[in-house]
N, C-alpha and C positions, 0 to 999 in steps of 0.2 A: 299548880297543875293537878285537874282532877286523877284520881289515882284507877289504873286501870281494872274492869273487873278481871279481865281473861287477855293473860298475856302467855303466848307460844313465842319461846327464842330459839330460830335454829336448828327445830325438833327433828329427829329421824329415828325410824324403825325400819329394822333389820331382822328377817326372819332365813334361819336357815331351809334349803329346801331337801330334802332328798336323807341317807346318812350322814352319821358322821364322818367316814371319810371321804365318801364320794358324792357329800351334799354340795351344794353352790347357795351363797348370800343373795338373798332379794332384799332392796332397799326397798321396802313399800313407800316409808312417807321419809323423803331427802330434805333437810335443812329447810323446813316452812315455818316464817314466823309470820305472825298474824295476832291481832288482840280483838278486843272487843272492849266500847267505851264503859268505863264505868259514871260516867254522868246521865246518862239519859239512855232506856231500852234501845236496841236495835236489831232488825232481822238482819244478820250474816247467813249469806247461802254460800254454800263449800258446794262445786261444780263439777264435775266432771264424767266420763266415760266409766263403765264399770273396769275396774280394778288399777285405778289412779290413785288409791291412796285414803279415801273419803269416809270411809268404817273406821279405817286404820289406823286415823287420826282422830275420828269420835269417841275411838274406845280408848284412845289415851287420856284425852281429856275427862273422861268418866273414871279412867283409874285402872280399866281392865286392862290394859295393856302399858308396862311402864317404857317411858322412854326410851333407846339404847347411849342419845345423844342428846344435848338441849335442857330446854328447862321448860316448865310449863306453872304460870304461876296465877294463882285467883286469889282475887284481893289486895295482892301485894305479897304473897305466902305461896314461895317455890313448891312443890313436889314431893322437891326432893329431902325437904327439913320435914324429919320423922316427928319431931319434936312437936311440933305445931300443927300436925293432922291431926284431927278430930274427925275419924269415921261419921259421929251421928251429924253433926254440922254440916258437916260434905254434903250428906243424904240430904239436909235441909236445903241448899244453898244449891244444887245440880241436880236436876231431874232427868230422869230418858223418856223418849215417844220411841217406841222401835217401830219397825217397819209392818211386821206381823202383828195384830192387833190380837190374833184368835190365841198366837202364840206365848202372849204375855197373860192370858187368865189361862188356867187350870179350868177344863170343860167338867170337872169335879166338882166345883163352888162357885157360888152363887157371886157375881161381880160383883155387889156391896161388901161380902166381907174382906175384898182388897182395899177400899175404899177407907172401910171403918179401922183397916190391921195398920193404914198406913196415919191416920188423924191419929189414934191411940197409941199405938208401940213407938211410934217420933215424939210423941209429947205436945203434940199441936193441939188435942184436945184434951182433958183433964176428965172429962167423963162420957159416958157413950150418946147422951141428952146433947151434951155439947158439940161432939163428933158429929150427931146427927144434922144439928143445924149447921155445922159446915159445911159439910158434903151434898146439903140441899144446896147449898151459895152456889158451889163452885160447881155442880152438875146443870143449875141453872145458867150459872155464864156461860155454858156450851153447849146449850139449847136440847137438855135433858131432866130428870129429874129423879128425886129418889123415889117418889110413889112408884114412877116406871121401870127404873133400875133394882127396884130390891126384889132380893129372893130368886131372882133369875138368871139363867146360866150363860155363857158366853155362847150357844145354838143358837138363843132365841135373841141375840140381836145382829143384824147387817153389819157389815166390814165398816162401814162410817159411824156407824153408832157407838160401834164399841172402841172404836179409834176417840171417839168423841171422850168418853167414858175415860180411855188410859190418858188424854187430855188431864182431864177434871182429876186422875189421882194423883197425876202430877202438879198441879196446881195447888194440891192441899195444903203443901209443906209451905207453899206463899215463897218460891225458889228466886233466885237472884237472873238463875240461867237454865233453859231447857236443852238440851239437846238431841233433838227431834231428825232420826236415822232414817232416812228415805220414807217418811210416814204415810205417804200418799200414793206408792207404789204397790200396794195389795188391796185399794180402794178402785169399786167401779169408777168409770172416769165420770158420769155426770155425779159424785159425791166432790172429788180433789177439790176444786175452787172452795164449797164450804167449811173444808178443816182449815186451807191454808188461810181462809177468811177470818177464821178464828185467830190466826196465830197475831195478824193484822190486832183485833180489836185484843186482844190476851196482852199482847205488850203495854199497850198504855194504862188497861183496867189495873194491870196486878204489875206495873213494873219490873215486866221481867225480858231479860234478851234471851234469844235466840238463835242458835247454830242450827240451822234447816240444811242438812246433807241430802242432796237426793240429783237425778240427771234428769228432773223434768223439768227442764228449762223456762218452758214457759208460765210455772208457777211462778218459778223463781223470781222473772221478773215483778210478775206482780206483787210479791209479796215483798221483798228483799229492801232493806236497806243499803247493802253492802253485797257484793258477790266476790268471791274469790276461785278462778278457776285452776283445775289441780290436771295435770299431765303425767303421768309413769312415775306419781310419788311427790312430784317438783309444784313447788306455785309458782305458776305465768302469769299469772294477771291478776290484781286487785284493782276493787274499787267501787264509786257508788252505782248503785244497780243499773239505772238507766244510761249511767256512761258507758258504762262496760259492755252491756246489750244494745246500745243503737250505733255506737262506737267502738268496735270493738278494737283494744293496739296489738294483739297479738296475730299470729293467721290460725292458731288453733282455736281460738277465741269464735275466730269470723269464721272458722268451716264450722264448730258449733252452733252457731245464731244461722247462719246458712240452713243447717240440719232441720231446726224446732221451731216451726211457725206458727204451731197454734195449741190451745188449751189442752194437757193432757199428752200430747205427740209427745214419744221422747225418740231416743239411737233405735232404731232396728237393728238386726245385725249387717242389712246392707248401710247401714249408717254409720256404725263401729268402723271405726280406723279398723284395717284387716293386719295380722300376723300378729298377736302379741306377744312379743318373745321377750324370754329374763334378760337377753341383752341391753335388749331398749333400758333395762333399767340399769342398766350395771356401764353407759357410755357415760366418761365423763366431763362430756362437750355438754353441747343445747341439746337435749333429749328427743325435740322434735326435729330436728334439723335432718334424719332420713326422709322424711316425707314433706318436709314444708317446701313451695315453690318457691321462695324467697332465699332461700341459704343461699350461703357464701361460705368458699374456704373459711373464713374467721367461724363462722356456726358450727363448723364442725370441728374445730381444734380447742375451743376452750370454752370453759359455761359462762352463757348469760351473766352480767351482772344486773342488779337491778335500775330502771331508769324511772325516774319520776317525772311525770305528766303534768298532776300539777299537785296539791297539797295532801290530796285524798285515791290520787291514784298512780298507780304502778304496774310495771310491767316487765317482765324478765328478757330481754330480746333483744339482738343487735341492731334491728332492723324494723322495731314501731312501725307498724301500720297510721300512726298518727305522730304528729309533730312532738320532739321531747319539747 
């Protein structure tokens, strides 16, 4: 059995809100396991409404935020074994895209010299001649280059350009996995289809997978492998993109697809489920089960378990929208 790259068991975060004494516990991300193959790239999209949990799971897997629960393991190498982390490895082996593109260069310095800090300070390139001809490769795989990227500051390029750019620095390291944090959301909409197009040809050229967090849905489809949709912290539904989106088995799933019919549209806030209270997150029945037209007394006395569809897909729900 191939060995997985990115394996979540169980994971949850818990952040206090308020004081100490008179704070209250927010579960942001509740017992979500999910992996990703280590045989062959894949685009995994993590779904959902703002403040389901989808940062808050990114930034654990990146390391910023550790567990409270669970294990989270790449490679086959828990977390939590001090032993066996390797800070510079890591860096090699897991990239970030963030959301804000203008926000990850310093309007101080010229965007090559992230470029050039990241080939030389990691050890990918041995000398700045050598850095150079990398940094032309992989600026070119994302339809840039360094004639045009050098010497110039993060003003003088568009929100896709420079998105394009924190692509290409993350590609340097030749990573196993990107982690790309709603990257299309601070991008005019006729730019979006071109970056998520990249992520598309990125996987097979350079072997690398993919966790694409974001609520624009209908990227998602297009782009996606694997979707995973996230609820007040909880996963409701996995599975491969097109199942999940033209089939949806949960009903939060289907008032989602319902919402996003076309390129770019994401939740407005008359789209946004309305009240989001810390309760919702703190019930420990089916989390959707106040607002779903389908509950039953059972939805609301105890949690989902999960039900399997068929080999590749799941869904947390008494009450499947499709046949178990």
């Amino acid at each position: 059995m191939a060995e997985k790259l990115l394996e979540i068991k169980n994971v949850s975060k818990i952040f206090r809100i308020g004081g100490m004494l008179s704070g209250k516990k927010l579960t942001a991300v509740d017992g979500i396991s999910l992996e990703v193959d280590g045989e062959k790239p894949v685009i995994l999209s993590v779904v959902g409404e703002s403040g389901c949990g989808k940062s808050t799971l990114c930034k654990m897997i990146l390391r910023l935020y550790q567990a409270d629960e669970g294990e989270i393991c790449l490679s086959g190498n828990s977390y939590a074994n001090k032993k066996k982390y390797d800070p510079m490895q890591f860096r090699l082996d897991v990239q970030p895209i963030f959301q804000n593109p203008y926000e990850a260069f310093s309007a101080r310095k010229p965007v090559d010299t992230y470029l050039f800090n990241t080939a030389l300070r990691l050890g990918i390139a041995k000398t700045r001649d050598e850095a150079e001809k990398l940094i032309e490769e992989t600026l070119q795989s994302v339809g840039m280059s360094l004639a045009v990227v050098k010497g110039k500051y993060p003003a003088q390029f568009s929100g896709g350009e420079l998105q394009r750019i924190s692509i290409a620095r993350a590609l340097i390291t030749r990573p196993k996995l990107i982690i790309a944090d709603e990257p299309v959301a601070a991008i005019d909409a006729s730019m979006k289809m071109n970056i998520v197009n990249l992520f598309k040809e990125l996987k097979d050229k350079y072997n690398v997978s993919f966790i694409y967090i974001t609520h624009d849905l209908s990227t998602a489809y297009y782009v996606s492998d694997y979707i995973a949709t996230l609820y007040r912290g909880c996963l409701i539904e996995y599975g491969e993109a097109m199942d999940i989106m033209d089939n949806p088995a949960h009903p939060y799933t289907e008032l989602l697809m319902n919402a996003v019919p076309r390129v770019g549209d994401k939740w407005s806030e008359e789209l946004i489920l309305p009240d989001t209270e810390e309760k919702e997150y703190s019930i420990s029945y089916c989390k959707f089960a106040p607002r779903c037209p389908y509950a039953t007394d059972e939805c609301r006395n105890k949690k989902p378990e999960m039900t399997l569809i068929n080999d590749n897909r799941k869904v947390f729900c008494f009450h499947p929208l499709l046949g178990s």
